[in-house]
C-alpha positions in Angstrom: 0.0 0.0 0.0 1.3 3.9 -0.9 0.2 6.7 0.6 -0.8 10.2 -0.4 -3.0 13.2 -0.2 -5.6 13.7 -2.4 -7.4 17.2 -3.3 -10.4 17.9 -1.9 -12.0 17.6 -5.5 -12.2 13.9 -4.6 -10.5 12.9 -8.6 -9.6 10.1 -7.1 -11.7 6.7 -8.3 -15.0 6.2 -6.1 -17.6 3.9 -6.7 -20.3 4.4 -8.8 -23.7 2.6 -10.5 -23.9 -1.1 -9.0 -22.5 -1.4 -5.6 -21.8 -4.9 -4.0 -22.1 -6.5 -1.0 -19.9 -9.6 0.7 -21.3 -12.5 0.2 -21.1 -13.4 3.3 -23.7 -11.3 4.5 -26.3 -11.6 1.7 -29.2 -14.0 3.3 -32.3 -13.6 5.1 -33.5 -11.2 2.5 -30.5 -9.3 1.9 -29.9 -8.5 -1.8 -25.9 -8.6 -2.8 -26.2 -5.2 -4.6 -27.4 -2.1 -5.1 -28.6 0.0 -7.7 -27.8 3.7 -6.3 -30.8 6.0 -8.5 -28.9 8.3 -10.9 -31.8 11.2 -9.5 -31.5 13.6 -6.5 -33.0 13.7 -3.3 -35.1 16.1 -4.3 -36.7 13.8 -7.3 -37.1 11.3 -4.3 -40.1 13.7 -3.0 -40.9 14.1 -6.6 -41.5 10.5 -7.5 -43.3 9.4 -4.0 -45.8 12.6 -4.8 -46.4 11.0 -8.4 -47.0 7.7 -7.0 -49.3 8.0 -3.7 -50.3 11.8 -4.4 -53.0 11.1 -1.4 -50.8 9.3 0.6 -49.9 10.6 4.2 -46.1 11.3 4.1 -45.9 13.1 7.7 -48.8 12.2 10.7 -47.9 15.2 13.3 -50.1 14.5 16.6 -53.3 15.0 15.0 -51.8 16.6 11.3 -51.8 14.3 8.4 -50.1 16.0 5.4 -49.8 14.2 2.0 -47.3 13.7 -0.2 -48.9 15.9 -3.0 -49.3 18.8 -0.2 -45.8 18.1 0.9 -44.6 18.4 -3.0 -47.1 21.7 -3.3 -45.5 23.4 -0.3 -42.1 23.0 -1.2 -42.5 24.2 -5.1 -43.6 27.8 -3.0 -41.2 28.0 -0.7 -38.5 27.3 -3.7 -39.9 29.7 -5.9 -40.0 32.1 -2.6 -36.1 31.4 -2.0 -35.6 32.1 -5.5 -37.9 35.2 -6.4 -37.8 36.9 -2.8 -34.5 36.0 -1.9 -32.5 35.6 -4.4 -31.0 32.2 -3.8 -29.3 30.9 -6.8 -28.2 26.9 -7.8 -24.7 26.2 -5.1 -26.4 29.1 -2.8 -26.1 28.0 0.7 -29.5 28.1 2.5 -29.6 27.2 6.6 -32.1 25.1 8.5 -32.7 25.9 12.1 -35.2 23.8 13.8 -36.5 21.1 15.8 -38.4 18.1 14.0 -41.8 19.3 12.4 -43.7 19.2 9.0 -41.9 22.8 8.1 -38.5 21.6 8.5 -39.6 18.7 6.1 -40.5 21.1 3.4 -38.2 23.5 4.0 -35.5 20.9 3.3 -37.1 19.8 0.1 -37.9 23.7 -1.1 -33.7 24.4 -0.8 -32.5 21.1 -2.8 -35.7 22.2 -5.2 -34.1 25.7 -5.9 -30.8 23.8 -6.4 -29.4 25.2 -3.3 -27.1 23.9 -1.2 -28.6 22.7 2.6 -26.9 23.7 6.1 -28.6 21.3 9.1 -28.0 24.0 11.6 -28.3 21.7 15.1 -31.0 23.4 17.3 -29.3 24.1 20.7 -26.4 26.0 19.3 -25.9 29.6 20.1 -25.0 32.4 19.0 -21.4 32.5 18.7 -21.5 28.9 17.3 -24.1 30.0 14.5 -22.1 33.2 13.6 -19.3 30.8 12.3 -21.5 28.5 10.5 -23.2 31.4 8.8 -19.9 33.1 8.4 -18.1 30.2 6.7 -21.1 28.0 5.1 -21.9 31.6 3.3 -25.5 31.0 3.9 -27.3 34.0 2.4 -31.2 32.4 4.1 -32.4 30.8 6.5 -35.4 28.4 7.3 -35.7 29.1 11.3 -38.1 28.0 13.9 -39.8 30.6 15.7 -37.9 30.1 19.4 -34.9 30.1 17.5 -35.1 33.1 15.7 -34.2 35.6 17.7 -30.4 34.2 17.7 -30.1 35.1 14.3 -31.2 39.1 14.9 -27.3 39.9 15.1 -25.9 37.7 12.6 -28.6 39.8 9.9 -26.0 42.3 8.2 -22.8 41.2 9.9 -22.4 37.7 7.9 -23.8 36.7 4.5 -27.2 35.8 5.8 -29.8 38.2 4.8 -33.2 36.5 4.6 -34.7 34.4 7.6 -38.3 32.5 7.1 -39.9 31.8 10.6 -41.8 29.2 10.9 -44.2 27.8 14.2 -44.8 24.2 15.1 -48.5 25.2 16.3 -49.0 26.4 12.7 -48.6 22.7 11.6 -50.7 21.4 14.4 -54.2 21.3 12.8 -57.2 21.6 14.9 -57.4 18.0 16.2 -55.2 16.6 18.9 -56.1 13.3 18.2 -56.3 12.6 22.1 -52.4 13.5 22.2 -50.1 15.1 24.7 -49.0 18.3 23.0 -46.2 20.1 24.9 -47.7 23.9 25.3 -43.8 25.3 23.5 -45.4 23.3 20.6 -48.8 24.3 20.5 -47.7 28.1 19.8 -48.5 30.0 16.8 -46.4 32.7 14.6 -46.3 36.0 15.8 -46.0 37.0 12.2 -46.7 40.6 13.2 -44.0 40.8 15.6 -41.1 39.8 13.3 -38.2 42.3 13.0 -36.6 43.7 9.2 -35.4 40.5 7.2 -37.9 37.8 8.5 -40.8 36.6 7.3 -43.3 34.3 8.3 -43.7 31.0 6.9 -47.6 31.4 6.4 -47.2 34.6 4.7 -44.0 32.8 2.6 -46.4 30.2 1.5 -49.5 32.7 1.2 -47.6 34.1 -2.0 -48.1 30.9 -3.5 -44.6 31.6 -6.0 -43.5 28.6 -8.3 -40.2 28.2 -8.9 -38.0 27.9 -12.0 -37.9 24.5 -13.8 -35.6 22.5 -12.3 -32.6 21.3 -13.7 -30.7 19.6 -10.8 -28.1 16.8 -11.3 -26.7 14.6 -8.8 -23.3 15.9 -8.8 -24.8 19.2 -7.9 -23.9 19.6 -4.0 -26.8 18.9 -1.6 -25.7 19.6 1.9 -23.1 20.7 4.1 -23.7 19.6 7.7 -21.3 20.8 10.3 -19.1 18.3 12.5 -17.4 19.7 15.2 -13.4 19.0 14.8 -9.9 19.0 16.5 -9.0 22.2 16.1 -12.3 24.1 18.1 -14.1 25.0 15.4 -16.9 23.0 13.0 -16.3 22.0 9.7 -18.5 21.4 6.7 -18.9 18.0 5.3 -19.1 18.4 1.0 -21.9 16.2 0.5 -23.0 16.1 -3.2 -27.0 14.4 -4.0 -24.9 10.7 -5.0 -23.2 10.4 -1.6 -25.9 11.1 0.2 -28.5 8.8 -2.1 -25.5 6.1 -2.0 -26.4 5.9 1.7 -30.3 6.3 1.3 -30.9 3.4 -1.3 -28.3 1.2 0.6 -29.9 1.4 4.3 -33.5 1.4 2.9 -32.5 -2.4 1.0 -30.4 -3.2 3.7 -33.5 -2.7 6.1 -36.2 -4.3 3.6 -38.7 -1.1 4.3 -40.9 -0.2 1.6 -44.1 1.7 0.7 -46.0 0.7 3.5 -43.4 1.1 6.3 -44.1 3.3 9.2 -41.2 5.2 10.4 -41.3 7.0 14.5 -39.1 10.1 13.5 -37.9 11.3 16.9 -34.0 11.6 16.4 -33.5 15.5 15.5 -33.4 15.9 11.9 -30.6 18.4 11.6 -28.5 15.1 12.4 -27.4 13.0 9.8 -29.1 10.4 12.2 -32.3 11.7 12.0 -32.1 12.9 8.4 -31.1 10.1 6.7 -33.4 7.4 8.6 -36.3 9.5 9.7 -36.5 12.0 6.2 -34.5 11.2 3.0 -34.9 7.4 3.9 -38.8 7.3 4.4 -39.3 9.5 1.4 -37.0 7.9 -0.5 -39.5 4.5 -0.4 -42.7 6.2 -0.5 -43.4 5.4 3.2 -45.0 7.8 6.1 -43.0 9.4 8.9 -44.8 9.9 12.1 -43.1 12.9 13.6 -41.9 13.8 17.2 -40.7 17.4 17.7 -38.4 16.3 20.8 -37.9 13.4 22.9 -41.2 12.2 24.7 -40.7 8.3 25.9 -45.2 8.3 26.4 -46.0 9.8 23.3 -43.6 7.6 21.4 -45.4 4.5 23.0 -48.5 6.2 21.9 -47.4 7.1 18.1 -46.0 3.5 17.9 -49.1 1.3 18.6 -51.6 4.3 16.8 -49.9 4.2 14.1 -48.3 0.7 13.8 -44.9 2.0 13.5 -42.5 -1.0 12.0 -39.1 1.1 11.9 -37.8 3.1 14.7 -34.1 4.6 14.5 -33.0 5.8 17.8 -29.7 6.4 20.2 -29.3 3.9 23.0 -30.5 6.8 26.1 -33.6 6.7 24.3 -34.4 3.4 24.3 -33.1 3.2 27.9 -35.8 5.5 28.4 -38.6 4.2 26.7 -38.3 0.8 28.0 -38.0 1.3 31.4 -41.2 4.2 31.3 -44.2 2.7 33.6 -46.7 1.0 31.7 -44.8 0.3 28.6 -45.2 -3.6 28.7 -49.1 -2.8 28.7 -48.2 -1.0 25.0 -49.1 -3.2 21.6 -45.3 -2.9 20.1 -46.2 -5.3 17.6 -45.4 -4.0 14.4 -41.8 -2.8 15.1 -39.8 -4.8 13.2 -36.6 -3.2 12.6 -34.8 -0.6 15.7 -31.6 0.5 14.7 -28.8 3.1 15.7 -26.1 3.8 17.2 -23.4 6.2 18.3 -23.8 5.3 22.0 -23.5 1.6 23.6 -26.6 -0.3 24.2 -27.0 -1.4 27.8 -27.6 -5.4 27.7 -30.1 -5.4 30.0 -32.0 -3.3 27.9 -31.3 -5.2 24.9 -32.0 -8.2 26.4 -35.7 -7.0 27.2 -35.9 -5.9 24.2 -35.2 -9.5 22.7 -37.0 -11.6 25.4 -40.1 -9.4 25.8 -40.9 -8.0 22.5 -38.4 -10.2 19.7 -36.3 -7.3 18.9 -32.7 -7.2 17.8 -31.3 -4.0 18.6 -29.2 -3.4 15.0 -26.4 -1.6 15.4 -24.7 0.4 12.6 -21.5 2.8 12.5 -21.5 5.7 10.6 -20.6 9.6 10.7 -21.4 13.1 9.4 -18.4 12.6 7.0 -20.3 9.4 5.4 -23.5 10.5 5.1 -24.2 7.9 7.8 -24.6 4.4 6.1 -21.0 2.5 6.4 -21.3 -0.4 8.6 -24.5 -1.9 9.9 -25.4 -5.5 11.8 -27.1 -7.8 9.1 -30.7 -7.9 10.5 -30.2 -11.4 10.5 -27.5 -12.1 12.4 -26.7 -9.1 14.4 -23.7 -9.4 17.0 -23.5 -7.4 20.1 -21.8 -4.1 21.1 -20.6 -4.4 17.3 -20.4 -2.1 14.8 -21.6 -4.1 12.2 -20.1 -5.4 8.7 -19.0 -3.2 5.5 -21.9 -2.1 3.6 -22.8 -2.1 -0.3 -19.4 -0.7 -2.0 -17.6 -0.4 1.4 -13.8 -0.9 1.4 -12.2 -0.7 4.6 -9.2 -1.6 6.3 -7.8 -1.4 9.8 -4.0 0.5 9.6 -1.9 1.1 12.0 -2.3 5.4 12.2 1.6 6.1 12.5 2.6 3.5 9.4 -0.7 3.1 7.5 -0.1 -0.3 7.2 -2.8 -3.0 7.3 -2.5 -4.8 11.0 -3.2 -8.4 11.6 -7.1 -9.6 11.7 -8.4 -8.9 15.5 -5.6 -6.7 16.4 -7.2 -3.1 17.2 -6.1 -0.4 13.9 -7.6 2.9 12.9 -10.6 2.5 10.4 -10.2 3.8 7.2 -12.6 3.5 4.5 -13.7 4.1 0.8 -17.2 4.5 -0.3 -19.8 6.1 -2.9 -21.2 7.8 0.7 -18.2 9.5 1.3 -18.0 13.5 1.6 -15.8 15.0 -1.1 -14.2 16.7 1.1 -14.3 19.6 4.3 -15.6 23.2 3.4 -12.8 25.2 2.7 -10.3 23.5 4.8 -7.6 22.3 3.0 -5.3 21.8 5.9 -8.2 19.3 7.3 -8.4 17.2 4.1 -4.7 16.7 4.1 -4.9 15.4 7.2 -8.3 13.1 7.2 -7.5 11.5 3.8 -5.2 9.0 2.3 -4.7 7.0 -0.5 -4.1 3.4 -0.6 -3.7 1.6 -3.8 -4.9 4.3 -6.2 -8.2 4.7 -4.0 -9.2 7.6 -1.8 -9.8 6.4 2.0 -11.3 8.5 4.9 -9.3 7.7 8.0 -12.1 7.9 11.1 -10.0 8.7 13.5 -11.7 5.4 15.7 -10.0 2.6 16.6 -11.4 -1.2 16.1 -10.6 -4.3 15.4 -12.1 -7.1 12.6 -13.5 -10.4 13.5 -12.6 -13.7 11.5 -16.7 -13.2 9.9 -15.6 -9.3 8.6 -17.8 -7.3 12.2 -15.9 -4.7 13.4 -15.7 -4.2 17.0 -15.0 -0.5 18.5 -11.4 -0.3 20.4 -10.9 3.2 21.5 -10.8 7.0 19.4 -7.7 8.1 18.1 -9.2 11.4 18.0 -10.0 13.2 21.2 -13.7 13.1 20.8 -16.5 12.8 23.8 -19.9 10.7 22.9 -22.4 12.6 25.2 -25.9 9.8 24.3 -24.6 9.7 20.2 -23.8 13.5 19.9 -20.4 14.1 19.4 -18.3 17.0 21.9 -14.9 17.9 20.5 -13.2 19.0 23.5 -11.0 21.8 21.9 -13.9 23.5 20.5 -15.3 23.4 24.0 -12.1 24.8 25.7 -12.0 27.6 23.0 -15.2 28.6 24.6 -14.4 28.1 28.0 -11.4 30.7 27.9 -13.7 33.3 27.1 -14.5 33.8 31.0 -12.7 35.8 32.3 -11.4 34.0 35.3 -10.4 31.0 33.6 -6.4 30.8 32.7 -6.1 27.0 31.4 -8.8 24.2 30.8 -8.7 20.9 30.2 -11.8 19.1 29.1 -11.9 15.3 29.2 -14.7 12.9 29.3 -16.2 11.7 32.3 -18.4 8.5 33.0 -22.1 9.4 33.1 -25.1 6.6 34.0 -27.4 8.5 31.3 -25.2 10.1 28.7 -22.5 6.8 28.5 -20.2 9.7 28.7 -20.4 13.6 29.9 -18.1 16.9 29.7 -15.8 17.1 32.5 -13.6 20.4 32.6 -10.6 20.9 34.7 -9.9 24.7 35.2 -6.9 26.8 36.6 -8.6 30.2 37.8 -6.7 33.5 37.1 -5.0 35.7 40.2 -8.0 37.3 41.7 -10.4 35.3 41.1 -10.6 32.3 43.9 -13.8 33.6 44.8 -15.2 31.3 41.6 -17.1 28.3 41.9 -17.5 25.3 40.0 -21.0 25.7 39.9 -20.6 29.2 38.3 -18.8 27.6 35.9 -21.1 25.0 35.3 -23.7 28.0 34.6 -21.7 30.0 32.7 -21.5 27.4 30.3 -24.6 26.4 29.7 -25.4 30.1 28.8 -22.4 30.1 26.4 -22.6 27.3 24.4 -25.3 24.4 23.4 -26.4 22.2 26.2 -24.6 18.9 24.9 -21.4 20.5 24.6 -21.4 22.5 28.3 -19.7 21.1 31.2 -21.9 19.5 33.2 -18.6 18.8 35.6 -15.9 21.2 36.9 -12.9 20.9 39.1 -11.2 23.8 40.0 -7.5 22.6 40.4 -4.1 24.5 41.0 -2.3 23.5 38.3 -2.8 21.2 35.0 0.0 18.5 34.3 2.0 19.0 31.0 4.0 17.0 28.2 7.4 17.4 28.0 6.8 19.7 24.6 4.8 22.1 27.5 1.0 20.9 25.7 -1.7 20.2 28.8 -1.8 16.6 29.2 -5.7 15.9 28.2 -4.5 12.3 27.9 -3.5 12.3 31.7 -5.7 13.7 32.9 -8.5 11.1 30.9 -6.9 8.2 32.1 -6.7 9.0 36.0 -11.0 10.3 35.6 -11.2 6.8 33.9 -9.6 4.9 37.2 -12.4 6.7 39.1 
């Protein structure tokens, strides 16, 4: 094997048409290829609306909308992007928003104007949206109406210079089907109250504008959702329409779901989580997403026997959750037949009730922002535990050792690195980050993941350890650089040190070890705590400080993170 660094043009071979699967792994149902659609996601929305025009594609408490409303409403809000605001084809175009029927369309309206996507993750603040706007370019932005507000000072001061405010209650209907609505969701727009450069969504819509004839293609870029990184700040993940359909048509065969599959969408949708199994994969087969704004363990259970859900893809706290809510083993869970995830481990006793009381595997899959999800996955019919699963259609991967990039013996713990029609092209302008995340081995581009596993003799991949410094807070992931760079903003902190720290709930939580400045012992670690949580999203804040004297360092003078992590791990 040679090694080099490709451009982030991604020249380099990557698979294309048919893509094939192990042989291995091909039975109970699953096909040994696929045949990736040469359309976009968009033409996903269009095709399902041409087939089952009548056809709920998204049950919100009491709110059935159809596919041909959900094709109708998107058309406006493209032709508004384009006509009122001036979004061209490659435009960035940001979506801020918890799960509802808007952020559905609103997702659909940008790829139909040809416009580039930004999943803009709902408990980030300001600061952390001024440098996605700032370096996405984003020149609009689809925004929920809590949310709003966040966005006032970024108006003028970065590209963006439209916002479109939508309301969940607007989406509610009239009928709450017997449903527990959370009051925050049953409020309506305050379209009168919005400042210079918003709109409302009904008054968007109201114009009833159609948009220019669309002439997308599936090189065309379709997203660029934000991963936090290394060096404190996000980066962009290039995602063009093939990567991300590569992953779509792949999990959707994989999983056998069809037309008549019911799929619980409560995993947020501005994660590639939520996005690709709750939205682009649902659509993709014609089937009907049955929506939850946030986490809500009863309502699930209630949306679930309703609505005879039969695919559920959620993180491991939620299912800890849901199965342990009073009453639940009273529910008619019946028609699941497929729950799926990952990014968090799966307590056994959980999955063990899961398989004695109700016959469900918990299938476990391995993916990232960087691969549009869909890399490894458990075959249905023969999962394994605590295992990342097997190499999908078109995977290549191998496990290197990171200083050589040589392959290591089978079972011996490597870095993953991998080649597939999923992956990104490359990071938004960050050169400096593409030499360093990709490689090429035998002629082909690979994406090194930074995690560290090992192979079984059967080709399952188990999870060793990160090579990157990276905290997994229940499946969302905490860079803890990005989170220092914020923490040295207070005033009285001199050094920091965040680390991970074992958490019951979370599998792991932000720990930060702090040096206060001269002057300032009167701080508390509760303060701290606080502070951060007014600073900076809620999954990436402290939820532990210690206030120490000093902070050990390597013998190059860097804090020793890795120190520091191993004696909180002997705790």
């Amino acid at each position: 094997m040679t090694s080099t660094n490709p451009g982030q043009d991604g020249t380099i071979e990557r698979p294309t048409g048919t893509l094939v699967l192990d042989r291995r792994y091909a039975k109970g149902g699953l096909p040994a290829q696929v045949h990736v659609p040469d359309t976009t996601l968009f033409e996903n929305l269009e095709m399902s609306a041409r087939r089952y025009p009548g056809k709920t594609a998204v049950q919100f408490y009491g709110a059935a909308y159809t596919y041909g409303e959900l094709l109708r409403d998107a058309g406006h809000m493209a032709g508004y992007l384009q006509q009122a605001c001036g979004v061209k084809p490659g435009d960035r175009v940001m979506l801020f928003s918890q799960n509802c029927p808007q952020f559905i369309a609103a997702y659909f309206a940008i790829l139909r104007a040809q416009a580039v996507m930004v999943p803009v993750n709902a408990m980030l603040l300001e600061e952390e949206l001024r440098h996605i706007a700032a370096d996405s370019g984003a020149v609009a932005c689809f925004a929920a109406q809590e949310l709003a507000n966040q966005l006032l000072p970024l108006l003028g001061q970065t590209p963006l210079r439209h916002v479109i405010v939508h309301a969940y209650g607007d989406a509610l209907g009239d009928d709450d089907a017997g449903l527990t609505v959370p009051d925050w969701v049953r409020v309506r727009c305050s379209r009168d109250s919005l400042p210079d450069g918003m709109v409302s969504w009904p008054d968007a819509l109201a114009e009833g504008r159609l948009p220019a004839p669309y002439t997308g293609k599936q090189s065309d870029l379709s997203m660029l959702p934000y991963t936090s990184g290394t060096t404190g700040a996000p980066k962009a993940c290039v995602h063009d329409h093939r990567t991300v359909m590569t992953s779509v048509a792949g999990s959707q065969l994989w999983r056998n779901t069809n037309c008549e599959a019911v799929f619980l969408a409560v995993a947020p949708m501005f994660h590639l989580l939520g996005l690709q199994n709750s939205l682009n994969g649902p659509i993709f087969v014609g089937g009907t997403i049955v929506l939850l704004p946030r986490w809500d363990a009863r309502t699930a259970a209630e949306l679930i026997e309703r609505h005879r859900v039969t695919f559920w893809g959620a993180l491991p706290p939620m299912l800890v959750d849901f199965f342990n809510q009073p009453g639940i083993e009273s529910r008619d869970l019946s028609s699941l037949r497929v729950v799926g995830g990952g990014g968090a481990a799966m307590p056994e006793n959980t999955s063990a009730l899961m398989r004695e009381r109700y016959g469900l595997q918990y299938v476990e899959g391995y993916g990232l922002t960087e691969t549009a999800a869909f890399l490894f996955v458990n075959p249905v019919h023969k999962p394994k535990p605590t295992c990342l699963g097997v190499r999908t259609y078109g995977v290549e991967a191998h496990v290197i050792d990171p200083e050589t990039l040589q392959p290591v013996p089978r079972g011996e713990v490597g870095e993953i690195v991998v080649h597939g029609g999923q992956i990104m092209h490359g990071y938004w302008n960050n050169p400096k980050a593409n030499e360093e995340t990709f490689i090429t081995l035998d002629g082909k581009r690979f994406f090194r993941t930074g995690d560290l596993a090992c192979e079984d003799e059967e080709g399952y991949f188990f999870m060793r350890d990160r090579l990157k410094r990276m905290i997994n807070a229940s499946g969302y992931k905490v860079w803890p650089a990005e989170v220092e760079t914020l923490l040295y903003r207070h005033p009285a902190i001199q050094e920091t040190c965040v680390i991970a720290a074992r958490d019951a709930h979370r599998g792991e939580t932000v720990k930060a070890v702090v040096v206060l400045k001269a002057g300032h012992e009167g701080i508390t670690a509760d303060s701290l705590v606080a502070w951060g949580r007014e600073h900076m999203a809620a999954y990436k804040a402290p939820r532990i400080v210690e206030i120490v004297a000093s902070i050990p360092r390597t013998a190059t003078g860097k804090l020793a993170w890795r120190t520091l992590q191993e004696a909180e791990s002997m705790q």
